[in-house]
GUZAKE-490228 format. One record per residue (C-alpha): x, y, z; chain; residue in one letter. Coordinates in steps of 0.5 Angstrom, whole numbers. Layout:
# GUZAKE-490228
      u      v      w  unit  code
      X      Y      Z     A     a
...
This chain:
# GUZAKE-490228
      u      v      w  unit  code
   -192      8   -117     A     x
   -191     12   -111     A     x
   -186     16   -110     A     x
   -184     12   -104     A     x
   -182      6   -109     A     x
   -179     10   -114     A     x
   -173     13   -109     A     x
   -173      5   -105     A     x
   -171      2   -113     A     x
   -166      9   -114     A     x
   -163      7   -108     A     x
   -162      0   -108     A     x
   -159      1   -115     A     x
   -155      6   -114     A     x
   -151      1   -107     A     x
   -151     -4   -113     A     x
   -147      0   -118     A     x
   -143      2   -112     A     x
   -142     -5   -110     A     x
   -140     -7   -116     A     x
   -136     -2   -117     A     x
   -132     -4   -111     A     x
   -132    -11   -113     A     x
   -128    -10   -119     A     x
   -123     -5   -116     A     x
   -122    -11   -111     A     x
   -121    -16   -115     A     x
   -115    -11   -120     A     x
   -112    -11   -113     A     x
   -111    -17   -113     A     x
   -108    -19   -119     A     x
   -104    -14   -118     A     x
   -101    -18   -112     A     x
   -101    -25   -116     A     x
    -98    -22   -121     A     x
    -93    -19   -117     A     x
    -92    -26   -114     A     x
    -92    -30   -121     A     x
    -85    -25   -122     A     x
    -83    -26   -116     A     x
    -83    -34   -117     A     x
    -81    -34   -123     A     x
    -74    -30   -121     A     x
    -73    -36   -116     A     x
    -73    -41   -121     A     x
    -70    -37   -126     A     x
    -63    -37   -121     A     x
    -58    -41   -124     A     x
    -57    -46   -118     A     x
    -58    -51   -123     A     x
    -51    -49   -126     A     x
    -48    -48   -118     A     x
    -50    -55   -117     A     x
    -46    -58   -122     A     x
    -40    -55   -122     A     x
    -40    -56   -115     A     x
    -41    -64   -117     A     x
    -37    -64   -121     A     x
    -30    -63   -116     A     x
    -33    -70   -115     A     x
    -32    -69   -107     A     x
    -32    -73   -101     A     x
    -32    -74    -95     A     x
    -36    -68    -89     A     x
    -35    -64    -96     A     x
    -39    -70   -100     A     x
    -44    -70    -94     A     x
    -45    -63    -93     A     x
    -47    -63   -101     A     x
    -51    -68   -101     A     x
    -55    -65    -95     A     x
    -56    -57   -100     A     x
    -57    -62   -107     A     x
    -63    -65   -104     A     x
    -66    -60   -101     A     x
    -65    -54   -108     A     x
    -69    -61   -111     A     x
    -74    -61   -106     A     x
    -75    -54   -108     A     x
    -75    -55   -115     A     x
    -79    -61   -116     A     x
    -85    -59   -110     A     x
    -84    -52   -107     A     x
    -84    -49   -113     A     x
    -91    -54   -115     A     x
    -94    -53   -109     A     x
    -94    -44   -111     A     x
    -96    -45   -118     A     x
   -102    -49   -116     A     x
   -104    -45   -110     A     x
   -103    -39   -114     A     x
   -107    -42   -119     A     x
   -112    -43   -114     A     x
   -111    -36   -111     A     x
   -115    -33   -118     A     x
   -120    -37   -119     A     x
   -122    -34   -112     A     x
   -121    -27   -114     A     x
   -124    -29   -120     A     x
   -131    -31   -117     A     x
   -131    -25   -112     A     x
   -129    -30   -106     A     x
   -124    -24   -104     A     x
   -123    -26    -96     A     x
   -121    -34    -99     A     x
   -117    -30   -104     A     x
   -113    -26   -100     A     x
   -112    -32    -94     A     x
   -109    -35   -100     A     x
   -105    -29   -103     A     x
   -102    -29    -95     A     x
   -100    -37    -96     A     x
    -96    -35   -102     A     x
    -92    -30   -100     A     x
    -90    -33    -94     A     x
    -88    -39    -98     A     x
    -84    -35   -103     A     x
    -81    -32    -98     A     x
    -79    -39    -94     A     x
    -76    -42   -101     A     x
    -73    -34   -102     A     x
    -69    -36    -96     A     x
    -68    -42    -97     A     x
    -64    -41   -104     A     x
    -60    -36   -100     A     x
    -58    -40    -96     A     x
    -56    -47   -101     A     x
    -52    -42   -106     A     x
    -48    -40    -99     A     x
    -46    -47    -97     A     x
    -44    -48   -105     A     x
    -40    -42   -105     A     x
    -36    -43    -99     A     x
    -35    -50   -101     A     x
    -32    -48   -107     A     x
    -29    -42   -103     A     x
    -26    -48    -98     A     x
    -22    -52   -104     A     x
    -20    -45   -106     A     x
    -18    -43   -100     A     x
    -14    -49    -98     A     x
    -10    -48   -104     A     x
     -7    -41   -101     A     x
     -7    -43    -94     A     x
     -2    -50    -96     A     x
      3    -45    -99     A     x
      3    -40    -93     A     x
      5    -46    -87     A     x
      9    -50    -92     A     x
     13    -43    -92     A     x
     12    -43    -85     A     x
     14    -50    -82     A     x
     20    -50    -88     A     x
     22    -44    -85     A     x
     22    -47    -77     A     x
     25    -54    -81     A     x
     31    -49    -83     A     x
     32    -46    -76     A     x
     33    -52    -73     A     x
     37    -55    -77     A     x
     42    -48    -77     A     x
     42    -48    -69     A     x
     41    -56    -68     A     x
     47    -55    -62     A     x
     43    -49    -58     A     x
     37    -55    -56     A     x
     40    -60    -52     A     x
     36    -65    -50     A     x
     30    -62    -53     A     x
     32    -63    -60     A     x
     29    -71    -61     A     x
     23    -69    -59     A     x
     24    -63    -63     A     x
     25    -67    -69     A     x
     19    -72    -67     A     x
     15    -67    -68     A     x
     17    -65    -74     A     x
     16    -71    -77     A     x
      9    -70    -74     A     x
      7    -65    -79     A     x
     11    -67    -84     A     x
      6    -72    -84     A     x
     -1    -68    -83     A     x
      2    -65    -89     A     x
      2    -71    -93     A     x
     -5    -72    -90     A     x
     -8    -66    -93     A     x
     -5    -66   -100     A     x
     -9    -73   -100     A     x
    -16    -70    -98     A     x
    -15    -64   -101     A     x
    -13    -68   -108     A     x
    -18    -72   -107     A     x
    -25    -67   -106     A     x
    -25    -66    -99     A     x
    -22    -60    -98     A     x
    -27    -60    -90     A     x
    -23    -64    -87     A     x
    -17    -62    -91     A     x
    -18    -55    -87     A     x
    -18    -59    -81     A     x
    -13    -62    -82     A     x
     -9    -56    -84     A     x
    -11    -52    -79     A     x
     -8    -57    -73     A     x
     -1    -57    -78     A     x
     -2    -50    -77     A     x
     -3    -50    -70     A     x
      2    -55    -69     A     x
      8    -51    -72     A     x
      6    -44    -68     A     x
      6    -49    -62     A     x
     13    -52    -64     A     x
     16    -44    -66     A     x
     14    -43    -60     A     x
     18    -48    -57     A     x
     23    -47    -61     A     x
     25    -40    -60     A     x
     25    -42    -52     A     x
     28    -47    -51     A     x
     35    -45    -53     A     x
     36    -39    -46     A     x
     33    -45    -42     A     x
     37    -50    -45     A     x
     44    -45    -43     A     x
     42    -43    -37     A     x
     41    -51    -36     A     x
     48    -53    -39     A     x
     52    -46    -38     A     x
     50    -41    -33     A     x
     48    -46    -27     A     x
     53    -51    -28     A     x
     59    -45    -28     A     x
     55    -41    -22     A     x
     56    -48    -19     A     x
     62    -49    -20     A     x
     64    -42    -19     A     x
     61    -43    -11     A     x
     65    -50    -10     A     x
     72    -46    -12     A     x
     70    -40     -8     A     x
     68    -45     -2     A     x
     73    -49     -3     A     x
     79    -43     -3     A     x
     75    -39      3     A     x
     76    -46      8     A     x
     83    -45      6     A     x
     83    -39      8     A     x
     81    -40     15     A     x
     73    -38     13     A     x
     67    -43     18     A     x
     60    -42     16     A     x
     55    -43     21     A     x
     51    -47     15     A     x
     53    -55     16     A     x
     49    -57     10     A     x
     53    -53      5     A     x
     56    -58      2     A     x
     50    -63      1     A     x
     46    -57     -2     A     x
     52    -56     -8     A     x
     50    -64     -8     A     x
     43    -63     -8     A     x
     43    -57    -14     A     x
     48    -62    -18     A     x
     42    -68    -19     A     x
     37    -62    -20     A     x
     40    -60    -25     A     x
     42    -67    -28     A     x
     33    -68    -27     A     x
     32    -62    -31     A     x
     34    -64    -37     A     x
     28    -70    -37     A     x
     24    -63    -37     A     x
     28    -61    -43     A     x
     28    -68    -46     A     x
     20    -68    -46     A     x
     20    -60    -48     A     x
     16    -59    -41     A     x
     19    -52    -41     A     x
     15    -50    -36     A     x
     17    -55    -32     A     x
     25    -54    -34     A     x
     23    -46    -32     A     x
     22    -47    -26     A     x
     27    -52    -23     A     x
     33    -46    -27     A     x
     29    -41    -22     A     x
     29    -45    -16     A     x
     36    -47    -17     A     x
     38    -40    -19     A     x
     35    -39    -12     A     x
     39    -43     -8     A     x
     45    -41    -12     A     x
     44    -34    -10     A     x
     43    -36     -2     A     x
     50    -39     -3     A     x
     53    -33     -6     A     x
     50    -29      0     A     x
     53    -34      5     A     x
     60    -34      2     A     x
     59    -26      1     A     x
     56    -25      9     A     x
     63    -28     12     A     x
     68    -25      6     A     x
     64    -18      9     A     x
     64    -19     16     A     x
     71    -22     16     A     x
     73    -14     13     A     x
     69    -11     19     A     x
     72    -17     24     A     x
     79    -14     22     A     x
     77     -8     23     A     x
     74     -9     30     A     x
     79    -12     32     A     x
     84     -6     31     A     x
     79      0     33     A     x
     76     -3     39     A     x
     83     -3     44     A     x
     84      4     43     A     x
     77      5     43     A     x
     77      1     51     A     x
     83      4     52     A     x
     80     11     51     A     x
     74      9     56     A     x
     78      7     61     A     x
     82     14     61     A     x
     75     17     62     A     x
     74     12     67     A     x
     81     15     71     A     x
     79     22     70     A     x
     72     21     73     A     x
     75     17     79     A     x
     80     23     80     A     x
     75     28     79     A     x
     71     24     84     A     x
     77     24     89     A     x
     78     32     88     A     x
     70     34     89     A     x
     71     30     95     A     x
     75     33    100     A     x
     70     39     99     A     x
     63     36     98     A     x
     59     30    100     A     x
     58     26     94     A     x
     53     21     93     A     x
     54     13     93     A     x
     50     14     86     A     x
     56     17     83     A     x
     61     14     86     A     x
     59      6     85     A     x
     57      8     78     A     x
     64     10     76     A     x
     66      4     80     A     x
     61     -1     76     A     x
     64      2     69     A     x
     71      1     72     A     x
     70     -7     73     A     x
     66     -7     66     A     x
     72     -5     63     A     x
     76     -9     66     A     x
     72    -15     63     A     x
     71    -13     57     A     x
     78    -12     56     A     x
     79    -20     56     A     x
     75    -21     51     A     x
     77    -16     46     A     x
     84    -19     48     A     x
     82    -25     47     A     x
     79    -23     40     A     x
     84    -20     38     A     x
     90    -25     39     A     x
     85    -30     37     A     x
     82    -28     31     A     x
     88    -31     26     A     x
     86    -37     28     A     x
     78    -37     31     A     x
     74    -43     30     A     x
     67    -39     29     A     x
     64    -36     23     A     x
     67    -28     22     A     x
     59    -27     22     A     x
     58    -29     29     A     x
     64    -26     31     A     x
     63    -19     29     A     x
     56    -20     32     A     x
     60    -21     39     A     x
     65    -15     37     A     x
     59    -11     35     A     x
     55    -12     42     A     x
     62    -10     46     A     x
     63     -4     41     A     x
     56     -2     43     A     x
     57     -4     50     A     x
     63      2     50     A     x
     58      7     46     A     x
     54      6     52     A     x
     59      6     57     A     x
     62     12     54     A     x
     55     16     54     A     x
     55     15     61     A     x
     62     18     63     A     x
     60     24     59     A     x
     53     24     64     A     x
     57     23     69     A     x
     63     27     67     A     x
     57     34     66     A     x
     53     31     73     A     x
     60     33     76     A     x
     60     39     73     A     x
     54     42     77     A     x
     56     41     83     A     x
     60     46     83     A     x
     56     51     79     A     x
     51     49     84     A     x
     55     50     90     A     x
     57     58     87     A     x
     50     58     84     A     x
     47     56     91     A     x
     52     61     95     A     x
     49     67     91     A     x
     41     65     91     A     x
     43     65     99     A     x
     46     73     99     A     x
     40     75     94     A     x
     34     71     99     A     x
     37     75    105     A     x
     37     82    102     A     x
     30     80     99     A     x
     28     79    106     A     x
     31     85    109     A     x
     27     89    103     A     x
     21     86    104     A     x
     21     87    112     A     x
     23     94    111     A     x
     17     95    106     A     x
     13     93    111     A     x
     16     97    117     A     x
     15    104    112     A     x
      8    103    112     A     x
      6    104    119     A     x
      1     99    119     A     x
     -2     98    127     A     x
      0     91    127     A     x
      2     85    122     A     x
     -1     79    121     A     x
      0     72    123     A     x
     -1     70    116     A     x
      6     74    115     A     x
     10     73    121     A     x
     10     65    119     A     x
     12     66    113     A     x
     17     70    114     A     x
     21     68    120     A     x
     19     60    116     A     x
     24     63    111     A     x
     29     67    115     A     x
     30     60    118     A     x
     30     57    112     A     x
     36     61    110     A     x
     39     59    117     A     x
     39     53    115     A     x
     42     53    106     A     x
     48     58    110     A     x
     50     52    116     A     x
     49     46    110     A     x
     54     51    105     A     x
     59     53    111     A     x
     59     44    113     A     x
     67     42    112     A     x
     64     38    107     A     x
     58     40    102     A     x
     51     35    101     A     x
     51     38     95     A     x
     44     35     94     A     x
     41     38    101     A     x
     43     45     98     A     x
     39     44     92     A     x
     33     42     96     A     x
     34     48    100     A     x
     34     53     94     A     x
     28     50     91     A     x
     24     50     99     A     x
     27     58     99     A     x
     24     60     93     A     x
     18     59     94     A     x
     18     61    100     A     x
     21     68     97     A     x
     15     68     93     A     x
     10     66     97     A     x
     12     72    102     A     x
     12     76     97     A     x
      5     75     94     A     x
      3     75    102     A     x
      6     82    103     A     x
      3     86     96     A     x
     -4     83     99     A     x
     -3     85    106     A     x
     -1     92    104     A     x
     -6     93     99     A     x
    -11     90    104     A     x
    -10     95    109     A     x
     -9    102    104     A     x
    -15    101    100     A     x
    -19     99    108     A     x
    -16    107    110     A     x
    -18    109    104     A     x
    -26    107    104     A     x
    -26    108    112     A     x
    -24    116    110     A     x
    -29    116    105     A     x
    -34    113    109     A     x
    -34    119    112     A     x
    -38    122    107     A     x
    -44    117    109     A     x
    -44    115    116     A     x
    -48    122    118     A     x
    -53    120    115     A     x
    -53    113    115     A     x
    -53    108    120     A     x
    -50    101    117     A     x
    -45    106    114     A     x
    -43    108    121     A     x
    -44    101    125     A     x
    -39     98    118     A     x
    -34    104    119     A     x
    -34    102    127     A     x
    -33     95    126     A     x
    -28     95    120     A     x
    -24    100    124     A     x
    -23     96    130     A     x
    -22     90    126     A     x
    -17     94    123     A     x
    -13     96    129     A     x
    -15     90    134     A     x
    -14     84    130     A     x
    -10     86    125     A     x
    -14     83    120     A     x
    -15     87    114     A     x
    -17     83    109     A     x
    -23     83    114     A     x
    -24     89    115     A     x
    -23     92    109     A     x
    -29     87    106     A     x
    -33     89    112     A     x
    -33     97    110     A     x
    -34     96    102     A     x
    -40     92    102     A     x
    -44     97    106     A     x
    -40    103    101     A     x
    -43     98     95     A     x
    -50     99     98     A     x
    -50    106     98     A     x
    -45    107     92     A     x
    -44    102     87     A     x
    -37    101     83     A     x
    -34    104     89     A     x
    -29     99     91     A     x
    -28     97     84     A     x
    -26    104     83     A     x
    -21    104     88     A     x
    -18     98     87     A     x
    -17    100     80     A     x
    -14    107     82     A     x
     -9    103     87     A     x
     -6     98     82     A     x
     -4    104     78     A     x
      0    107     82     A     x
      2    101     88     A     x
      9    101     90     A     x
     13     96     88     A     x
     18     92     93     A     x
     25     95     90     A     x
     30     89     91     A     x
């Protein structure tokens, strides 16, 4: 034999072992799983489900709970009779497989069982729970019955004690009563009789019902007060007070107010089927709309009795207060007939004071009027204070306008005194400026100036005639003030212009001379600003022509100058 064949025969029975081997570890494993599910499934019969079943049975129930168990006996009985089979011969199945090493058949079959066990696992869980909540149920019934017994005894005891404070709501409070009563008696019969299901069910609407009705009956009684009690006494309180304030001479704007007190009647009277039927959102609503309307009434009534307090005492200020008006009225006119005979007043003044006089005049009828009709007036005392408050602010209003009036008088005089001042203090300053000009020696002023001046010399002419008139215009004195001091003003800025002008153009015509020798466009400027200067007055001009030809050969030398001149520049001393 070659040594080739001899190591192809080793290798070959080397993979044999080897296969076995694995074989035989494969087939431990797996019945080590069987036998684990056998465990598993043996657990599973072994519950005491059995026993569960028939002590669930033998509460001899009935109705839903009788349904309901028979539904979780059939189904635990199709699991001890075939589910439990059908795993026992699948395990059964499963070994042999294992044993005639068909492994993937054996562990498809090992997967199906543990799935099954799995699903009766389940299904175990759940058919105990449903028998444990139906004996749970009875067990729980037994408690809660306890509980609402005391509850509604407790509701039944409360309504007996405070019958009286429920009004019309009482029968039907009753009914319902009787209504659990009855749920109740129900209960204990199916309860009694192995349905505790339904007698839950039946428990648990006795229950709501009495929560429902302690509801009720803790709201019904401030409902049912303010139907019988409160409103009825506001109402009856509102019909006296209405009837004592006729008496009294009171009238009301509202023509309806004794249908309104007829309207809230039937209200309240509808209201008490809302009480009867237990529609306490109903009766809520109807007390607020009545409480509403009451209160509307109440300010009715507390409108006029307020207004009546101011309507007195109107009627006892407002004559002297239109008699302190027409006082002031006379001084003004007085005051008016004295500035007169100095100074000529506008119409505007005179006319308005004659205008408040005839005001007066008519306000004072109907405040007479008002006065000695006002014990027998046939108006709400709301509208007549809204006619006496209008006059006594038709007075504040005329009084405000006497004191303008009164002060606008007034400054006529300080005007005129004022006037006569300015007028003296123009023609010293217009002396003062033509004596300034005169000191500088200049070879002519300009015509920009003359104007001005003698503008505001005629101008002061013509403020001394308007003062010196036998009756002063007032009014054209203030418009002569106010065209004089701007003249005044203007006259002085034309003569610091006119003034600085010329000195800075005899200031840079001297300094030229250090130009002109050698420069001929310095020589022709100093020519013509010279002859400008001294010919035609003008300044301004001449000075622009002289400093534009120094700027070219000595730039900065105006600016220099001019700043040189404002500090030391003379001022015009008034």
């Amino acid at each position: 034999m070659s040594i080739g064949l001899v190591i192809l025969v080793a290798v070959v029975a080397l993979l044999l072992v080897v296969g076995y081997g694995t074989a035989v570890l494969m087939r431990k494993r797996n019945e080590a799983l069987l036998q684990n599910l056998e465990e598993r499934k043996e657990a599973l019969y072994n519950l005491p489900v059995n026993d569960e079943v028939e002590e669930v049975k033998n509460m001899h129930l009935i109705g839903q709970s009788q349904v309901a168990f028979r539904e979780w006996n059939q189904k635990w009985v199709d699991l001890s009779l075939n589910s439990f089979a059908d795993i026992e011969n699948n395990l059964f199945e499963a070994e042999g497989y294992n044993n005639s090493f068909r492994f993937i058949k054996a562990k498809h079959a090992i997967g199906n069982i543990e799935s099954q066990i799995d699903l009766i696992e389940e299904d175990i869980k759940m058919i105990r729970a449903a028998l444990e909540d139906l004996k749970e149920q009875e067990s729980k019934n037994s408690g809660r019955v306890l509980h609402a017994l005391d509850l509604f005894e407790k509701l039944q005891t409360q309504v007996a004690e405070n019958a009286d404070s429920y009004g019309q709501a009482l029968a039907e409070i009753e009914k319902q009563l009787e209504n659990i009563q009855s749920e109740f008696s129900q209960f204990v019969t199916l309860n009694s009789s192995g349905d505790p299901v339904e007698a839950a069910e039946i428990l648990d609407k006795a229950e709501d019902h009495i929560l429902a009705l302690t509801h009720i009956v803790e709201k019904v009684p401030a409902i049912v007060e303010e139907l019988t009690v409160k409103l009825p006494d506001q109402l009856e309180d509102l019909e006296s007070g209405h009837r004592k304030l006729l008496e009294s001479g009171y009238h009301f704007i509202e023509t309806d107010i004794e249908s309104r007190f007829q309207q809230l009647h039937a209200s309240l009277k509808r209201n008490e089927a809302n009480i009867s039927a237990l529609e306490l959102d109903n009766a809520e609503y109807e007390n607020e709309q009545a409480q509403e309307e009451i209160n509307a009434l109440y300010e009715i009534f507390t409108r006029e009795i307020e207004a009546h307090k101011v309507v007195e005492k109107l009627i006892k200020n407002l004559p002297s207060y239109l008699a302190h008006t027409k006082e002031n009225n006379q001084q003004l006119q007085k005051e008016i007939e004295r500035l007169s005979q100095t100074f000529l007043l506008s119409d505007t003044e005179t006319s308005h004071v004659k205008e408040l006089q005839a005001e007066l005049s008519a306000q004072e009828d109907v405040v007479l009027s008002a006065v000695e009709d006002s014990s027998e007036t046939k108006q709400a005392y709301s509208v007549v204070q809204e006619e006496l408050e209008a006059i006594q602010e038709r007075l504040k209003e005329i009084e405000d306008e006497q004191i303008s009036l009164g002060e606008a008088l007034a400054e006529i005089e300080k005007d005129d005194a004022n006037a006569r001042q300015k007028v003296n203090i123009y023609a010293n300053k217009l002396h003062t400026i033509k004596r300034y000009m005169e000191k500088r020696n200049l070879p002519g002023i300009p015509d920009s100036f003359l104007e001005i001046f003698f503008s505001t010399s005629n101008n002061i002419e013509e403020l001394v005639k308007e003062l010196e008139a036998t009756r002063v215009n007032i009014e054209s004195v203030n418009r002569w003030l106010e065209i004089l001091g701007n003249d005044m003003e203007q006259l002085e800025e034309e003569t610091y212009r006119i003034v600085q002008d010329a000195t800075l153009t005899e200031q840079l015509l001297q300094y030229s001379n250090r130009y002109r020798s050698f420069d001929d466009n310095v020589q022709a400027a100093f020519n013509k600003s010279l002859y400008v200067f001294e010919h035609d007055y003008d300044y301004a001009q001449s000075l622009e022509i002289i400093s534009k030809a120094l700027d070219l050969v000595e730039p900065g030398v105006t600016e220099r100058f001019v700043t040189s001149y404002e500090k030391t520049r003379e001022n015009i001393r008034f």
